[in-house]
Every structure is written in structure tokens, then in C-alpha cells.
C-alpha positions in Angstrom: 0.0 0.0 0.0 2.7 2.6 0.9 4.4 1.9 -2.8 0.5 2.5 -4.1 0.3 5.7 -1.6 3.5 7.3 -3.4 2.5 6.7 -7.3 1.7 9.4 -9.1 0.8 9.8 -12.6 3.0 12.9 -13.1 6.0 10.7 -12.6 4.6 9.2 -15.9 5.1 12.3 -18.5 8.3 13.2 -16.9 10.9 14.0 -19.4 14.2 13.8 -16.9 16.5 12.7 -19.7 15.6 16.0 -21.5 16.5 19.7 -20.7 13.8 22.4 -20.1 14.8 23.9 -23.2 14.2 20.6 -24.9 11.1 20.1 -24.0 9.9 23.7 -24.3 11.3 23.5 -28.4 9.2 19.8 -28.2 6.0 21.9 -26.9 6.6 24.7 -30.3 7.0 21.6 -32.4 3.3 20.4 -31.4 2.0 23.9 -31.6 3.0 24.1 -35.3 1.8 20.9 -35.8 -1.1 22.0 -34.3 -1.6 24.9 -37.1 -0.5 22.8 -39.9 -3.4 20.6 -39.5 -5.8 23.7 -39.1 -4.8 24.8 -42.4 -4.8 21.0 -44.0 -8.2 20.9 -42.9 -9.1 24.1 -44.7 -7.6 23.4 -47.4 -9.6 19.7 -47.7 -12.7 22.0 -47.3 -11.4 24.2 -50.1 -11.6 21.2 -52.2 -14.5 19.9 -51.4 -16.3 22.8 -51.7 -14.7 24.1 -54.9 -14.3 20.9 -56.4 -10.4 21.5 -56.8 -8.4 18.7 -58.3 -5.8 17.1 -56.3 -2.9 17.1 -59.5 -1.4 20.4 -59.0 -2.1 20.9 -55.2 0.5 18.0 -54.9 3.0 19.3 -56.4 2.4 22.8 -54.9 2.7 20.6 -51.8 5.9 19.1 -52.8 7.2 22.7 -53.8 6.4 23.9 -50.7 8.1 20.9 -48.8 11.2 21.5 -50.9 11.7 24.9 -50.4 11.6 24.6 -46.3 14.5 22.3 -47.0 15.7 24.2 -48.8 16.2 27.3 -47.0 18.0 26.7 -43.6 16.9 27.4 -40.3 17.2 30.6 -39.1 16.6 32.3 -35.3 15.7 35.7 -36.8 12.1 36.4 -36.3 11.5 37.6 -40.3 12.9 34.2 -41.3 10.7 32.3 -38.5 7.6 33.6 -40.1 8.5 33.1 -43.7 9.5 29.9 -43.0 6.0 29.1 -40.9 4.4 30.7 -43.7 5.4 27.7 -45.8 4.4 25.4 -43.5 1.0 26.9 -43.2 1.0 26.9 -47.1 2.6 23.2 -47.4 -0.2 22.1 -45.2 -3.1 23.9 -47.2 -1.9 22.3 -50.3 -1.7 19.2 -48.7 -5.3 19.2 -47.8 -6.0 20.2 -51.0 -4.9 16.8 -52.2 -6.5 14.8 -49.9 -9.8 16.7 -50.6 -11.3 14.8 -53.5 -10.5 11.2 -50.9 -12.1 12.9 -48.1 -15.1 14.1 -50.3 -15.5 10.2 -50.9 -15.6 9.3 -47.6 -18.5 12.4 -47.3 -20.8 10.2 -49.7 -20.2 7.1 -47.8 -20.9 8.5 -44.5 -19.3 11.8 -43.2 -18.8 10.8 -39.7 -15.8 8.7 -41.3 -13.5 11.7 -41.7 -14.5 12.8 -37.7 -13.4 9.1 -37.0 -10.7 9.0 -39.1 -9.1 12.1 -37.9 -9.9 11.4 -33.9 -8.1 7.9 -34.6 -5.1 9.3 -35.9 -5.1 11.7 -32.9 -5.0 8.9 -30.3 -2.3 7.0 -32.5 -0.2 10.1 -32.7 -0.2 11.0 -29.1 0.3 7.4 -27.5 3.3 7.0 -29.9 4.7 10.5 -29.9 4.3 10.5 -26.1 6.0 6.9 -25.8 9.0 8.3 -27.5 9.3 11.4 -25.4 9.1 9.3 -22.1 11.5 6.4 -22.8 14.5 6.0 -22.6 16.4 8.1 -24.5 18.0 7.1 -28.0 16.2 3.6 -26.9 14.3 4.1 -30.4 16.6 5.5 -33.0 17.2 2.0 -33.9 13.9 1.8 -36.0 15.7 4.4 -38.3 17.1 1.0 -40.8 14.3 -1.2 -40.5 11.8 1.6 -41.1 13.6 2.3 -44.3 13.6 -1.1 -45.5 10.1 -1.1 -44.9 9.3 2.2 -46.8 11.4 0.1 -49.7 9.2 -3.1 -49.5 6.4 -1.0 -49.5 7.4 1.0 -53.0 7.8 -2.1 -54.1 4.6 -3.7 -53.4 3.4 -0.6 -54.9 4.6 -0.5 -58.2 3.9 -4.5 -58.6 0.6 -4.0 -57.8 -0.1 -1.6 -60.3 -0.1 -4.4 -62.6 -1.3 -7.2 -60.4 -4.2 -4.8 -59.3 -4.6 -7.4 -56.5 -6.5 -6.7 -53.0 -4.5 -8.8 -51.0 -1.8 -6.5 -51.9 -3.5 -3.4 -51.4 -4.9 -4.5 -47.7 -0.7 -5.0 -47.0 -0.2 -1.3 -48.3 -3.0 -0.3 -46.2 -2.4 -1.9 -42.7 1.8 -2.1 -43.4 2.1 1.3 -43.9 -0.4 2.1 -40.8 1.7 0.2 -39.0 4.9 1.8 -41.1 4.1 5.6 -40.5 3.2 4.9 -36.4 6.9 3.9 -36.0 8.1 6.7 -38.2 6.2 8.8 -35.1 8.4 7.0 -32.4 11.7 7.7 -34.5 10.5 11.0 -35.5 10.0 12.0 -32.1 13.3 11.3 -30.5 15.0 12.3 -33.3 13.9 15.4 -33.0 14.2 15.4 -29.1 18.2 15.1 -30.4 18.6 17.1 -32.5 17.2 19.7 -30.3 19.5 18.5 -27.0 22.3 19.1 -30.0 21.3 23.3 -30.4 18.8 22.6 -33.7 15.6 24.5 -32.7 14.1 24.3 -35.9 11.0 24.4 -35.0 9.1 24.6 -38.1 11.3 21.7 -40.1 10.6 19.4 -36.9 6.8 19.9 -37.3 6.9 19.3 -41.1 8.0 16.2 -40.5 5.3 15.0 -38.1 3.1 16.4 -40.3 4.2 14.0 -42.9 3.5 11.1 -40.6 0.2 12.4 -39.1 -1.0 13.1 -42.8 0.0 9.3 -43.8 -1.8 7.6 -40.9 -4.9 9.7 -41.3 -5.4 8.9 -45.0 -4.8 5.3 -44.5 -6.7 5.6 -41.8 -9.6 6.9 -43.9 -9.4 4.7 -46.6 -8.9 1.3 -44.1 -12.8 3.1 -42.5 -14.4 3.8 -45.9 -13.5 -0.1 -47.7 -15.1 -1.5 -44.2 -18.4 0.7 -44.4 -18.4 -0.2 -47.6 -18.2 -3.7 -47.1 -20.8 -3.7 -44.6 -23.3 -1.7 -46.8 -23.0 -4.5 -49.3 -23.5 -7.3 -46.7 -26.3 -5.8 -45.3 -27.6 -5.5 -49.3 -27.0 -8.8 -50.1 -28.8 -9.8 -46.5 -31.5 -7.6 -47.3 -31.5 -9.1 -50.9 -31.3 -12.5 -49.8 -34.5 -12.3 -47.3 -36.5 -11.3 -49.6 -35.8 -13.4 -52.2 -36.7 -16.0 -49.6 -40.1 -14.5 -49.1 -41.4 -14.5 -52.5 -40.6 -18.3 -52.9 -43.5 -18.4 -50.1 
């Protein structure tokens, strides 16, 4: 009892391997995140609601993507803002792509994109916050086998463009929900070092959550809309099925 009369849950989300600048930069990173995903989201509704096609918002998206690379970070506050200007803009275009999948998923039955998104909330914070409170470095070994992975994947890709078969597709689907979760653990502490190490790029660190938060909610999405499908159609053929059984009485 005394060991249950000392516990508390604080002790939990206690980041002792971290300084308090660390985790203060961690705390920017999620904010950003934060208003990346605001702006994905208006862009999707952008999209759906002006029918915009998803070709050119992609590579607006990868434009955008390539030219926070491109330019370094910077502590000046003019560079800070352009730079989070692009991150705002990457993750408008972004949604603008994922707009015409999302307006899908509207005809099957919009409380899919609510579930979609809330799911890939709860997957990013149990595996975001289970790489800032273990052991540090203790998942930076995912780096290799995540890559592989990203490799078997492309491949599995490009074959089943021909194949075209399902049991492929379901791998794609489930792997790379599976895939894009660890890239959150590795992601995470990754940028936990590379801030102990003086990088406080703050916008760079939450483009590339927002990468993995992005791939988990559209797989996510897609994984919610095949099942509703395929229970719409089981229900059809029940429905089907008992009244064929009626009229032979």
C-alpha cells in the first residue's frame, strides 16, 4: 500500500533525460503541428467545396516541402515567419490533395473523416508521447528497419499496379499504418536530439510530423471507408437474400 500511496501519474510524462529547453522546443513543435493541420483541414474543405483537383495541389505541396529544406533554419524572427508561412501553405496544399479522398468518404458517411481524424489523434499522441518518455536514443534504432520497410512497400506498390490485387493493397494499407506509427516514435526522439544538440528548428521538426500524421490519417480513412463499404454491401445482399426467400413463399 505505501508503494501505491506514493505513485503518481506525473512521474509518468516526466521527461528527466531532456533539458527544459528541450522540452519547451518539443512543446513549439506540437504547436505548429497544431496549425498545420488547421490549415490542411481548410484546405480539404477548399476542395471539397470548390471541387479543386488534387494534381497540381501536390506538387504545390511538394514545392512547398522542398523549399523549407531548402532554406536553412534561421533564429531571426523575419525568417521564422517566412518559414511558418510555408508550413502553413505546405499544409493547405496538402489538404487540398487529400480533398477529393475525403469528399468520398463524405458520400459514404461523413462521420468517417471525424473518426478517421480522432483515430489518428490517439495514434499520434500514444506514440509520440511513448517516445518522449522512454528512454532516451532507446528508439533510433527503427531508423534501418523503417527504411527497408518504406522500400518493401514501393515495391509492393509498383507490382501491384499491374497485379491490381487486394491482398496487396490490404498490406499497403495496414503495413504502412503500422509503417508511418513507427516513423512517429523515430521521429519523435529524433527530434528530441537534435534539439539536446542546439537545432531549434522548430518549423522543419513539425513538417515532418506532419508527414507522418498526414500518412496515418489517410490510411486511416481509406482502411474506414472499404469496411463501411463492405458492410453496406453485406447488409444488401442480407437484405437481398431475405426477400428473395419471401417471394418463394
Amino acid at each position: 500500500m505505501s508503494g501505491l500511496s506514493q505513485f503518481d501519474m506525473a512521474n509518468i510524462f516526466k521527461m528527466n533525460d531532456y533539458s527544459s529547453q528541450t522540452q519547451n522546443h518539443l512543446f513549439q513543435v506540437y504547436l505548429s503541428l497544431m496549425l498545420c493541420v488547421l490549415a490542411a483541414a481548410c484546405g480539404a474543405a477548399t476542395s471539397m467545396y470548390f471541387r479543386v483537383t488534387s494534381d497540381m495541389s501536390m506538387l504545390g505541396a511538394l514545392g512547398a516541402m522542398g523549399m523549407l529544406m531548402w532554406i536553412s533554419w534561421d533564429t531571426r524572427k523575419e525568417e521564422v515567419q517566412r518559414r511558418m508561412g510555408l508550413l502553413c501553405g505546405f499544409g493547405f496544399l496538402e489538404g487540398l490533395s487529400i480533398g477529393p479522398l475525403a469528399a468520398l468518404a463524405v458520400l459514404i458517411d461523413p462521420a468517417l473523416i471525424v473518426t478517421a481524424f480522432l483515430g489518428t489523434v490517439a495514434v499520434f499522441a500514444c506514440f509520440s508521447g511513448a517516445a518522449v518518455v522512454a528512454k532516451r536514443r532507446s528508439y533510433l534504432y527503427l531508423g534501418g528497419m523503417l527504411g527497408s520497410a518504406v522500400s518493401l512497400m514501393l515495391l509492393l506498390g509498383l507490382a501491384n499496379m499491374f497485379l491490381r490485387s487486394d491482398s496487396f493493397l490490404l498490406v499497403q494499407l495496414y503495413g504502412g499504418l503500422l509503417l508511418f506509427s513507427g516513423y512517429v516514435i523515430f521521429d519523435t526522439q529524433v527530434i528530441l536530439e537534435r534539439a539536446e544538440s542546439g537545432s531549434k528548428d522548430v518549423v522543419g521538426h513539425a513538417a515532418t510530423l506532419f508527414v507522418d500524421f498526414v500518412a496515418i490519417f489517410v490510411r486511416l480513412l481509406i482502411i474506414l471507408m472499404r469496411n463501411s463499404n463492405s458492410n453496406r454491401n453485406r447488409d444488401r445482399n442480407g437484405k437481398t437474400r431475405r426477400d428473395r426467400d419471401r417471394s418463394e413463399f
